[in-house]
mmCIF file of the N, C-alpha and C atoms, coordinates in Angstrom:
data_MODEL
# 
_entry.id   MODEL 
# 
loop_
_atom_site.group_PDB 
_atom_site.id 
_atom_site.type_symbol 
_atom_site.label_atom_id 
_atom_site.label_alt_id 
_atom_site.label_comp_id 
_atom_site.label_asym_id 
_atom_site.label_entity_id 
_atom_site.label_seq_id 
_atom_site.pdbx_PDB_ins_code 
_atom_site.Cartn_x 
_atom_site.Cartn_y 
_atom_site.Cartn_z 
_atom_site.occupancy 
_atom_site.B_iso_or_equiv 
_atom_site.pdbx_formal_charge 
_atom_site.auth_seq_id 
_atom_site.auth_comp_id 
_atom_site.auth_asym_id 
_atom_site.auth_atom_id 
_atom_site.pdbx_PDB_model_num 
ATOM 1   N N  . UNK A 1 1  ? 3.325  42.633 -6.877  1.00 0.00 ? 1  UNK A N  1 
ATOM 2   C CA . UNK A 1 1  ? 2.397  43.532 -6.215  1.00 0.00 ? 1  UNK A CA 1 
ATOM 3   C C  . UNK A 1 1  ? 2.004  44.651 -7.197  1.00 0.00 ? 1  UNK A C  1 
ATOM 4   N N  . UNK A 1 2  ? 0.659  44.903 -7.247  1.00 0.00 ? 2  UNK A N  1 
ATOM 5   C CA . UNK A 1 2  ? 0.225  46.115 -8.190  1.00 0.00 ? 2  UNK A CA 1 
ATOM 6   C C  . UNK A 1 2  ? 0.783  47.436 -7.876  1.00 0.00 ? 2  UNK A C  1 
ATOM 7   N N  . UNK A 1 3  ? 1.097  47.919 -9.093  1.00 0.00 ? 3  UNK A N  1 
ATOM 8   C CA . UNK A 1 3  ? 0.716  49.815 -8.438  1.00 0.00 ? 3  UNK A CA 1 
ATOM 9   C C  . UNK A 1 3  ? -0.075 50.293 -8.346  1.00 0.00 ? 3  UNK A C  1 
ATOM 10  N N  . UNK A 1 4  ? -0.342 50.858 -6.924  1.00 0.00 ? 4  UNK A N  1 
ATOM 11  C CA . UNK A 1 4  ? -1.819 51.717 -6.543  1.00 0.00 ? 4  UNK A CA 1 
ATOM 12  C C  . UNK A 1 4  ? -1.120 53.496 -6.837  1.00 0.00 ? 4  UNK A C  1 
ATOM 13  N N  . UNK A 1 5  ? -2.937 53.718 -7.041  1.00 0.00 ? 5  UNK A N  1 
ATOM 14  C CA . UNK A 1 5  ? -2.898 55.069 -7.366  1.00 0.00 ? 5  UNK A CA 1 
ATOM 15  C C  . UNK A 1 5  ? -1.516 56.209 -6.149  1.00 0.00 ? 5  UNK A C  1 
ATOM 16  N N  . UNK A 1 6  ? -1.744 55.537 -5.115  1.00 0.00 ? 6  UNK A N  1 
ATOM 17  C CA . UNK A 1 6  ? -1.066 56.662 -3.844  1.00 0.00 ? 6  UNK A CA 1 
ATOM 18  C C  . UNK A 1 6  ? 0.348  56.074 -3.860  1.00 0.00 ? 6  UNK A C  1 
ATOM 19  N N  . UNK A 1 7  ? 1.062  54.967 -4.718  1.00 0.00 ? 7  UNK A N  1 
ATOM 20  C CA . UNK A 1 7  ? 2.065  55.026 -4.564  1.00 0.00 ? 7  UNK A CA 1 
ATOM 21  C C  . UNK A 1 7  ? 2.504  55.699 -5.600  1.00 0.00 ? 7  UNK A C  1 
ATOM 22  N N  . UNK A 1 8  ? 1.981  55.832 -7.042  1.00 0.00 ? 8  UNK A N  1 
ATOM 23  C CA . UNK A 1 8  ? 2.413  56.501 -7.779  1.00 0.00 ? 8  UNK A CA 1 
ATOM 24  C C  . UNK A 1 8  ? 2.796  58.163 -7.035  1.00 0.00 ? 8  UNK A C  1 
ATOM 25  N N  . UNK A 1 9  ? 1.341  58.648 -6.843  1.00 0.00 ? 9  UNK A N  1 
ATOM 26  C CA . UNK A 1 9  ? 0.793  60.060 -5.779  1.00 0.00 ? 9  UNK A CA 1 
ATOM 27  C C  . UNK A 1 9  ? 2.439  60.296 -5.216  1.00 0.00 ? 9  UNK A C  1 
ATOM 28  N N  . UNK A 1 10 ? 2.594  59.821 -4.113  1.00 0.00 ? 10 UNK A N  1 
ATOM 29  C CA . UNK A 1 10 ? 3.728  59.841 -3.456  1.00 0.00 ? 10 UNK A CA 1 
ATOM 30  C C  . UNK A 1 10 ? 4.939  60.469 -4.130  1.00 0.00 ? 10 UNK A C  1 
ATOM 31  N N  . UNK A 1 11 ? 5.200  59.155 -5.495  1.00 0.00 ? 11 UNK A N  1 
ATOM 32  C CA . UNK A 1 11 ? 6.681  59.646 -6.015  1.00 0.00 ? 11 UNK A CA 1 
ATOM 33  C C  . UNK A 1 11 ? 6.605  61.018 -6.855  1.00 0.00 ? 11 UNK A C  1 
ATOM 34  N N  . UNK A 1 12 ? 5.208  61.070 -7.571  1.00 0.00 ? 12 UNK A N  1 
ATOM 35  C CA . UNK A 1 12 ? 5.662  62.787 -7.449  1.00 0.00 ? 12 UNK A CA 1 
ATOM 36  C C  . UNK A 1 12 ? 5.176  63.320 -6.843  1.00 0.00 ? 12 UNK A C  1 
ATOM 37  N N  . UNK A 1 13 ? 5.117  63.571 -5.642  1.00 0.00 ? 13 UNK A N  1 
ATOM 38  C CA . UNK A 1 13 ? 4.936  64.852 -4.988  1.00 0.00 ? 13 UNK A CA 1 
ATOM 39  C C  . UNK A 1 13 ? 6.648  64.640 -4.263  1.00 0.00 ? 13 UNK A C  1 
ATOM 40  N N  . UNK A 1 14 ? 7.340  64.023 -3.475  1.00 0.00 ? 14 UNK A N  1 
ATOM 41  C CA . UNK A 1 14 ? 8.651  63.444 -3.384  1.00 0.00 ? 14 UNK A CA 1 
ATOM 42  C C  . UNK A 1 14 ? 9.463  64.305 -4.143  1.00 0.00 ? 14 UNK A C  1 
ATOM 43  N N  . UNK A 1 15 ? 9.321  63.796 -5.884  1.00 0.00 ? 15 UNK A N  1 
ATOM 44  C CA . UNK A 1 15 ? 10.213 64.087 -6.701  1.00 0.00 ? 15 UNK A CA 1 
ATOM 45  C C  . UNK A 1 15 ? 9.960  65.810 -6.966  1.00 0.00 ? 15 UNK A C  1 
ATOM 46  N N  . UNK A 1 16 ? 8.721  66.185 -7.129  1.00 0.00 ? 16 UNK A N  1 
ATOM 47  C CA . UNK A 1 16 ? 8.677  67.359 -7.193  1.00 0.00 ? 16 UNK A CA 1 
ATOM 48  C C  . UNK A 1 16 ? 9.327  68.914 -6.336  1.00 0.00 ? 16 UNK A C  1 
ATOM 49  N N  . UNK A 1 17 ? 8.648  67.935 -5.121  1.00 0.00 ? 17 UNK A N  1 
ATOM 50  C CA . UNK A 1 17 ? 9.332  68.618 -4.134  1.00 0.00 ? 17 UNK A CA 1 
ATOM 51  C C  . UNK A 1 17 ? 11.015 68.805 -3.965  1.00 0.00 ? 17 UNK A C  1 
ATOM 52  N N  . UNK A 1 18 ? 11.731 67.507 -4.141  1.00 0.00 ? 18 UNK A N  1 
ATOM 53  C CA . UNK A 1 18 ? 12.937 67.540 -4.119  1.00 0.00 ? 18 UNK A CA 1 
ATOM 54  C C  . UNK A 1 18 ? 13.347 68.531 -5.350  1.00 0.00 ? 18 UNK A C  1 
ATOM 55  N N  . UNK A 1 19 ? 12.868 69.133 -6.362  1.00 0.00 ? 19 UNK A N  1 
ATOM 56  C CA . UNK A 1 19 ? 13.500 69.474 -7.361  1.00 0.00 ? 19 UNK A CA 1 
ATOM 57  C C  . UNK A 1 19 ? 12.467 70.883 -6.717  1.00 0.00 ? 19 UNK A C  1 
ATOM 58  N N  . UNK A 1 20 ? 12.623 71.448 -6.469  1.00 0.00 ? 20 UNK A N  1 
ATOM 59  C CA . UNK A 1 20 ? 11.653 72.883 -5.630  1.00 0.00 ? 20 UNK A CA 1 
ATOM 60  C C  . UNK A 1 20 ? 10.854 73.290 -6.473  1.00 0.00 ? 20 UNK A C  1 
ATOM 61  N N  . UNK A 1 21 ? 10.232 72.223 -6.634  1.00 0.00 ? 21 UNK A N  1 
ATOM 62  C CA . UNK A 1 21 ? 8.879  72.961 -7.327  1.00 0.00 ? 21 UNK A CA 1 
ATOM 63  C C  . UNK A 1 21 ? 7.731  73.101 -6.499  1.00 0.00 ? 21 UNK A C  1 
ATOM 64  N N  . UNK A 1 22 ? 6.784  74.076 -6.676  1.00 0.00 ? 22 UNK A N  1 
ATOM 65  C CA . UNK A 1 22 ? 5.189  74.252 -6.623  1.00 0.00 ? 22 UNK A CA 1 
ATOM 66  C C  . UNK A 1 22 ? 4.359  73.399 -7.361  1.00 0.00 ? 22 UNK A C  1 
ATOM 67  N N  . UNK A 1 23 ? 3.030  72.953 -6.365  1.00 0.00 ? 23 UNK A N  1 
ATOM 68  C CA . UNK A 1 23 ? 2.546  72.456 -7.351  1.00 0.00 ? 23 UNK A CA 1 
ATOM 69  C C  . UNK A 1 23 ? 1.945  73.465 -8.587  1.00 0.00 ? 23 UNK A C  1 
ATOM 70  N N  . UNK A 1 24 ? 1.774  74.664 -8.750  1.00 0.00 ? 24 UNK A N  1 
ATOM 71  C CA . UNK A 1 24 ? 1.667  75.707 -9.588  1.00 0.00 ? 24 UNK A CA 1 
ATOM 72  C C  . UNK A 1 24 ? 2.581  75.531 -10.536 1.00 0.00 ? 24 UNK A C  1 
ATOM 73  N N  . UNK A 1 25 ? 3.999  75.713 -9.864  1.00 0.00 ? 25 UNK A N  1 
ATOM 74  C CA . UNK A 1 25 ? 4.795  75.600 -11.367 1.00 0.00 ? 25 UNK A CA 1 
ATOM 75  C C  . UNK A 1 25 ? 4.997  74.320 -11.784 1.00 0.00 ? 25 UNK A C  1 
ATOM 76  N N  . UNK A 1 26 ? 4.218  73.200 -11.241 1.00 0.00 ? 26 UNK A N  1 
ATOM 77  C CA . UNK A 1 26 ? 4.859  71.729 -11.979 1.00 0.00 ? 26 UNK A CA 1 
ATOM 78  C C  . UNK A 1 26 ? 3.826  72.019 -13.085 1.00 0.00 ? 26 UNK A C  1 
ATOM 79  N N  . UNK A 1 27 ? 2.211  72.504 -12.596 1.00 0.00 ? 27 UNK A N  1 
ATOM 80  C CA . UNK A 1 27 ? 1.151  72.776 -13.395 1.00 0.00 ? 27 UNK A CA 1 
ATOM 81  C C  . UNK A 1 27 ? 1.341  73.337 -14.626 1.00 0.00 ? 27 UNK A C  1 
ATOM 82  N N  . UNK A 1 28 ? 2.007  74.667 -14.446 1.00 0.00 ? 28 UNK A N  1 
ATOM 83  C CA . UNK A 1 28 ? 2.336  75.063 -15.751 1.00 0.00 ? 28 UNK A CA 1 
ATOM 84  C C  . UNK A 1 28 ? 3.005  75.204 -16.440 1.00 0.00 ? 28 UNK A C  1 
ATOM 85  N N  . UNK A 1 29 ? 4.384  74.304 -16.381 1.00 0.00 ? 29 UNK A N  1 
ATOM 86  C CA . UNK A 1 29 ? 5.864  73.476 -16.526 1.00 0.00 ? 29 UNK A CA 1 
ATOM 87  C C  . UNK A 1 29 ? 4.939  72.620 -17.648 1.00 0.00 ? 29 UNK A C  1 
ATOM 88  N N  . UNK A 1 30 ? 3.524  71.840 -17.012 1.00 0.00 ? 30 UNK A N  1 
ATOM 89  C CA . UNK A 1 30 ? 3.395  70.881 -17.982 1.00 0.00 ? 30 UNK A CA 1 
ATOM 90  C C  . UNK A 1 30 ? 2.091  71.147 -18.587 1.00 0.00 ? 30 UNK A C  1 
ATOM 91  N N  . UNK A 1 31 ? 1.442  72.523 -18.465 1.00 0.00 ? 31 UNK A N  1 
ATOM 92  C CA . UNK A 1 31 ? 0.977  72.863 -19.371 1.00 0.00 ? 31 UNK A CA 1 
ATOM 93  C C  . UNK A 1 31 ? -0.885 72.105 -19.008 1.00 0.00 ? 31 UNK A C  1 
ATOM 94  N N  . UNK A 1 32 ? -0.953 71.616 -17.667 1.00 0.00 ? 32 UNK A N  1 
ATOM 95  C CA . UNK A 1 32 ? -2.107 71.273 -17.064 1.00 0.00 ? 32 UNK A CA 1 
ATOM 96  C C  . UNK A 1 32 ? -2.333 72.524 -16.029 1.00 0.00 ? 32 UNK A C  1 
ATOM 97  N N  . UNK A 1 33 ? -3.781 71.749 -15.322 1.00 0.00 ? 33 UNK A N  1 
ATOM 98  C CA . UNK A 1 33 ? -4.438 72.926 -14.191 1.00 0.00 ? 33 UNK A CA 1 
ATOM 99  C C  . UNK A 1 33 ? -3.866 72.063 -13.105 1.00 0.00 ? 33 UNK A C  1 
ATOM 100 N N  . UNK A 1 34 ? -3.606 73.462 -11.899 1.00 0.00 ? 34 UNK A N  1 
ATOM 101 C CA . UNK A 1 34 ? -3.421 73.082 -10.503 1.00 0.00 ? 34 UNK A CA 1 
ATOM 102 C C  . UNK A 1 34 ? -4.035 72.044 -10.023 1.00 0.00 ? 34 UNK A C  1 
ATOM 103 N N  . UNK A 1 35 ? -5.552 71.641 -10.323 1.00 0.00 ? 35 UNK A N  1 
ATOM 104 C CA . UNK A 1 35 ? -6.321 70.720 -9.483  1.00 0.00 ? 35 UNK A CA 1 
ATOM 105 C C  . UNK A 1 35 ? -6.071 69.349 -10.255 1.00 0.00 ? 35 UNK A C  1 
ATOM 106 N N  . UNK A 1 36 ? -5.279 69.607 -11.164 1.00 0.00 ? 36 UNK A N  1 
ATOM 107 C CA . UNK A 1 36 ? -4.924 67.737 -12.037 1.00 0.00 ? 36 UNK A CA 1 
ATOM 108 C C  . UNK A 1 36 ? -3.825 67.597 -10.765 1.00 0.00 ? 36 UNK A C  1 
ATOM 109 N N  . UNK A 1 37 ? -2.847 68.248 -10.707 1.00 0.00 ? 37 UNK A N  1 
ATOM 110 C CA . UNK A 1 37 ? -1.682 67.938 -9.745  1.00 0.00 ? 37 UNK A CA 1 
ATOM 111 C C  . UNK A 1 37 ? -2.001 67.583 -8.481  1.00 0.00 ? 37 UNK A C  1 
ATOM 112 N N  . UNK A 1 38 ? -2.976 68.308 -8.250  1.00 0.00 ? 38 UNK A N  1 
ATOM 113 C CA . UNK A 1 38 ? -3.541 68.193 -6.658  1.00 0.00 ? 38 UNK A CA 1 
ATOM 114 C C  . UNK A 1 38 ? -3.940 66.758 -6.748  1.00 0.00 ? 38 UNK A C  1 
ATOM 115 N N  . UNK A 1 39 ? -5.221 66.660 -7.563  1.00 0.00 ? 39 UNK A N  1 
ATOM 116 C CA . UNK A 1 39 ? -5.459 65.105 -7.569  1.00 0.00 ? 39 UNK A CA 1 
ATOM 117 C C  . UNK A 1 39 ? -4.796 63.900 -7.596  1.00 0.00 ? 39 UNK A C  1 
ATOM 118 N N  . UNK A 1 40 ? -3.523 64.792 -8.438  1.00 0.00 ? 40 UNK A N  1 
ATOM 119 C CA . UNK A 1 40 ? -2.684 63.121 -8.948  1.00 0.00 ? 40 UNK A CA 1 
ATOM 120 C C  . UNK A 1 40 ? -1.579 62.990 -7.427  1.00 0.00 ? 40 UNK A C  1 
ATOM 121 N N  . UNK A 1 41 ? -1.402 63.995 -6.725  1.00 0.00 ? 41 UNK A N  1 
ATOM 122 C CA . UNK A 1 41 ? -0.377 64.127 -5.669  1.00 0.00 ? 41 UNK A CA 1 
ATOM 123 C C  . UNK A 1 41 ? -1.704 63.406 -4.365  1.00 0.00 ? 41 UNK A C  1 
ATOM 124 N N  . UNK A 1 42 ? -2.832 63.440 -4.406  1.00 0.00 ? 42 UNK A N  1 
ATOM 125 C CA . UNK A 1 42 ? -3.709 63.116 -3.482  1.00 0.00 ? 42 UNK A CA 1 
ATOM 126 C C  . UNK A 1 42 ? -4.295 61.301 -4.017  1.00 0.00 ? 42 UNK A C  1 
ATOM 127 N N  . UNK A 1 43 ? -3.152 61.242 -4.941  1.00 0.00 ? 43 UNK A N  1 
ATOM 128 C CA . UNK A 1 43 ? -3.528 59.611 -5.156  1.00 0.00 ? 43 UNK A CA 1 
ATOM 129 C C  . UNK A 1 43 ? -5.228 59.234 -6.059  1.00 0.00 ? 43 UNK A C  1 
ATOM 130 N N  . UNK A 1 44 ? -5.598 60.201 -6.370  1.00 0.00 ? 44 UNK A N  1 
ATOM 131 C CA . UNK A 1 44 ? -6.844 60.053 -6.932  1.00 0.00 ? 44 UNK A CA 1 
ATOM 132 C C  . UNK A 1 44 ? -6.937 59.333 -7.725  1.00 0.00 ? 44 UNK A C  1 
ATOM 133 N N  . UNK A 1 45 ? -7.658 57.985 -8.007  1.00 0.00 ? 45 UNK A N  1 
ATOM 134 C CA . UNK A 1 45 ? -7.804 56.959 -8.946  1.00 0.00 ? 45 UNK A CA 1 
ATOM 135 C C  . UNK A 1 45 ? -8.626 56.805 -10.237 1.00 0.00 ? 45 UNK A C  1 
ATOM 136 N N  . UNK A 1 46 ? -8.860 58.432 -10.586 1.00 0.00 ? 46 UNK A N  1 
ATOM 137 C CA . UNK A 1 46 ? -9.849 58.734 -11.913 1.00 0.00 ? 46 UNK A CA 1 
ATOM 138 C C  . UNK A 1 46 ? -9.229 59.594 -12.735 1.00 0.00 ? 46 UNK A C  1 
ATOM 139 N N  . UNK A 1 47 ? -7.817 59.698 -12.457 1.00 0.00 ? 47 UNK A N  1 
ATOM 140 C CA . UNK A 1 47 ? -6.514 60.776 -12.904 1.00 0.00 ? 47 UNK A CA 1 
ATOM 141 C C  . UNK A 1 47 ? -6.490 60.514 -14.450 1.00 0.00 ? 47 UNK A C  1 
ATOM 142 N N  . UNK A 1 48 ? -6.468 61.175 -15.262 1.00 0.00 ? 48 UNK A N  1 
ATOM 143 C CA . UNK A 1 48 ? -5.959 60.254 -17.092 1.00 0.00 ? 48 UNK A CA 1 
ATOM 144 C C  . UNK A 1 48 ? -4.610 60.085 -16.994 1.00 0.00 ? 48 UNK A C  1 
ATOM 145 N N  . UNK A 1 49 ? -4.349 59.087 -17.436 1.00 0.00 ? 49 UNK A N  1 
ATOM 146 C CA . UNK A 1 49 ? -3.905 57.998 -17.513 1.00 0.00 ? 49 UNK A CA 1 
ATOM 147 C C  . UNK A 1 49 ? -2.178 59.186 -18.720 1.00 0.00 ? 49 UNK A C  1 
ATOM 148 N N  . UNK A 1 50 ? -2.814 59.359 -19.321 1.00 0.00 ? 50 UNK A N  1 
ATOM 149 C CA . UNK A 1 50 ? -1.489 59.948 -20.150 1.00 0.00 ? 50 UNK A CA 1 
ATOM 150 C C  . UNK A 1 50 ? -1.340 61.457 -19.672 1.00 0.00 ? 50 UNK A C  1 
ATOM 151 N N  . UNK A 1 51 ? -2.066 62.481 -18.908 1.00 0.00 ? 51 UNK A N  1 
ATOM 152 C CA . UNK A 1 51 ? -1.658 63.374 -18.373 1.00 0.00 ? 51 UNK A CA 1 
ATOM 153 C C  . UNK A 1 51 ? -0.578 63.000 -16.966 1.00 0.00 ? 51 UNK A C  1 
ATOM 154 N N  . UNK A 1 52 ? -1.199 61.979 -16.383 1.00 0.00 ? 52 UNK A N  1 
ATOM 155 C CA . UNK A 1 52 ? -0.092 61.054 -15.281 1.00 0.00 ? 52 UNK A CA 1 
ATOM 156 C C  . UNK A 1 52 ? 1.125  60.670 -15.951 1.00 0.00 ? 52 UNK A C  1 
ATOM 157 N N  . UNK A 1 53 ? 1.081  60.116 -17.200 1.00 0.00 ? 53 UNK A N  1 
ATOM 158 C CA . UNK A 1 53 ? 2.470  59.584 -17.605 1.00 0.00 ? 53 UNK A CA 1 
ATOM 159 C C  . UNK A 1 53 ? 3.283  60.928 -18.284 1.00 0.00 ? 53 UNK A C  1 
ATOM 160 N N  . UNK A 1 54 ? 2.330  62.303 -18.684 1.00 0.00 ? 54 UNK A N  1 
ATOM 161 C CA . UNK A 1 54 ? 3.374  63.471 -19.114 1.00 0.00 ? 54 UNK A CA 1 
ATOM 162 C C  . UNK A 1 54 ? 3.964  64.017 -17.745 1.00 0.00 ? 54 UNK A C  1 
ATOM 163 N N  . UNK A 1 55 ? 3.551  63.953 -16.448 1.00 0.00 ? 55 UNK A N  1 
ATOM 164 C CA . UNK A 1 55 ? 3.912  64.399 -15.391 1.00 0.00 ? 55 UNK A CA 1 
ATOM 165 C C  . UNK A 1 55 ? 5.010  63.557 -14.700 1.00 0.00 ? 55 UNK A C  1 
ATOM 166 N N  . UNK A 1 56 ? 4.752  62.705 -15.140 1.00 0.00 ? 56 UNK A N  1 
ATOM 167 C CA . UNK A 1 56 ? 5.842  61.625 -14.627 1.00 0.00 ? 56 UNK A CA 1 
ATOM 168 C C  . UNK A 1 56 ? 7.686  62.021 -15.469 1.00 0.00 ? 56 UNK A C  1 
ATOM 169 N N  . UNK A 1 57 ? 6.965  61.830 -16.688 1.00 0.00 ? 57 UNK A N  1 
ATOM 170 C CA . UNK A 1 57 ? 8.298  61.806 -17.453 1.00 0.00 ? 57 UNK A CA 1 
ATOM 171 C C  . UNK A 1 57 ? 8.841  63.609 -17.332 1.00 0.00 ? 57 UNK A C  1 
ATOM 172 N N  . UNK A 1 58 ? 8.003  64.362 -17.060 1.00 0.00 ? 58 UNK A N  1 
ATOM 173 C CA . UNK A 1 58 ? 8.602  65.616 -16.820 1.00 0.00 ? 58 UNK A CA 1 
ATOM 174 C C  . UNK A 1 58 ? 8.924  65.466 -15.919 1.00 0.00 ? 58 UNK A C  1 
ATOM 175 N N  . UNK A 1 59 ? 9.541  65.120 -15.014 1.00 0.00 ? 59 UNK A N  1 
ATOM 176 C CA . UNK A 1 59 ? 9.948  64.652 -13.169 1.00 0.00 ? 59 UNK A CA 1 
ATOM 177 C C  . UNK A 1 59 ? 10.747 64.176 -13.581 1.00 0.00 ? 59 UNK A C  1 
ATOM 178 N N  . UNK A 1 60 ? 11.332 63.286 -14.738 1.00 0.00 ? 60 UNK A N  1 
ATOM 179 C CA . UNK A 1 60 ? 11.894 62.427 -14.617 1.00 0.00 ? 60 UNK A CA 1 
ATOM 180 C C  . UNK A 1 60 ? 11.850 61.159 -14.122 1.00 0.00 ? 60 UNK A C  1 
ATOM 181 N N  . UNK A 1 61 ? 10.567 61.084 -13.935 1.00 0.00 ? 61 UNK A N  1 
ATOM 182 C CA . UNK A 1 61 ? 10.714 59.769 -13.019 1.00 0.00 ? 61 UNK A CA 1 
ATOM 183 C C  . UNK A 1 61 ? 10.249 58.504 -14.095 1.00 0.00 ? 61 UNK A C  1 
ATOM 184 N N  . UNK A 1 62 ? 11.083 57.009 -13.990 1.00 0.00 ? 62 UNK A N  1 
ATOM 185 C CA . UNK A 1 62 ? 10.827 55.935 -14.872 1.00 0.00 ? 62 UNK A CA 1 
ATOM 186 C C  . UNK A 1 62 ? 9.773  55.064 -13.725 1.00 0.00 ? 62 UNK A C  1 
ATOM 187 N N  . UNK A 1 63 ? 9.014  54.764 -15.287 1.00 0.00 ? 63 UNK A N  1 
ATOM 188 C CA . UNK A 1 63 ? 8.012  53.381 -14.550 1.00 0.00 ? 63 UNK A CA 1 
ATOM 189 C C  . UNK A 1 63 ? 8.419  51.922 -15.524 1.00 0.00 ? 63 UNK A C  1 
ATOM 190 N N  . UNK A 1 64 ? 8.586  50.956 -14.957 1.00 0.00 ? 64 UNK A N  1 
ATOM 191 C CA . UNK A 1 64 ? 8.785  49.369 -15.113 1.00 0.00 ? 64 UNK A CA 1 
ATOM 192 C C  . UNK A 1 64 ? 7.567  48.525 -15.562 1.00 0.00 ? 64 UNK A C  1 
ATOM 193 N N  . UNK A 1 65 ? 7.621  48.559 -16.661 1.00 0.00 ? 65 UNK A N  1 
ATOM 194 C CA . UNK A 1 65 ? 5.859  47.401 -16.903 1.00 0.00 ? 65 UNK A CA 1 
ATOM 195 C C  . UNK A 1 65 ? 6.962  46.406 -17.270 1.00 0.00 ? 65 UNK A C  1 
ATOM 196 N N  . UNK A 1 66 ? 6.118  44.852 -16.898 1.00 0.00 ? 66 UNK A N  1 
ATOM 197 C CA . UNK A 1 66 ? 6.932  43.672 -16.865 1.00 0.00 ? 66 UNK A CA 1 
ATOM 198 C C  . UNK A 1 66 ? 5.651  42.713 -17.176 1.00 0.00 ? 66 UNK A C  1 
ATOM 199 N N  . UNK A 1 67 ? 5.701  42.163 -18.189 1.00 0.00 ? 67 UNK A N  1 
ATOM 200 C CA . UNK A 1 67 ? 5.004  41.368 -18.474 1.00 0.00 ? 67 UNK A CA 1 
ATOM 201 C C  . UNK A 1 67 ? 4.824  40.063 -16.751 1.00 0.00 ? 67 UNK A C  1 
ATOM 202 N N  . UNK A 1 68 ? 3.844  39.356 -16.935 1.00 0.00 ? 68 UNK A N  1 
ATOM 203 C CA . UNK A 1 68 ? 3.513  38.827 -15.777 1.00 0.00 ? 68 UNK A CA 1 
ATOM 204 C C  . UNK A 1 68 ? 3.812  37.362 -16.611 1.00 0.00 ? 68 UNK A C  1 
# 
């Protein structure tokens, strides 16, 4: 099954939250604007692609690519 944009969305806003962050301070933790976070937490599917993967890995959170 693919990953869609809102399941990514989900795990950080989840992970963020669990670790008490704002979306303000995840924003400037990673050195982006409030409305990238907003978008990427609202599942938005026009997000860049490596500002998503610096937000991710600042969360901590791992992603799985698996060849098909």
């Amino acid at each position: 099954m693919a990953t869609k944009p809102m399941d990514i969305a989900s795990v950080v806003k989840q992970t963020r939250k669990a670790q008490g962050l704002t979306q303000a301070e995840l924003a400037g933790a990673a050195n982006t604007g409030l409305r990238f976070i907003i978008d990427l937490e609202a599942g938005k599917p026009t997000c860049q692609i490596g500002k998503v993967l610096h937000i991710v890995n600042m969360l901590g959170i791992s992603i799985e690519l698996k060849q098909p």
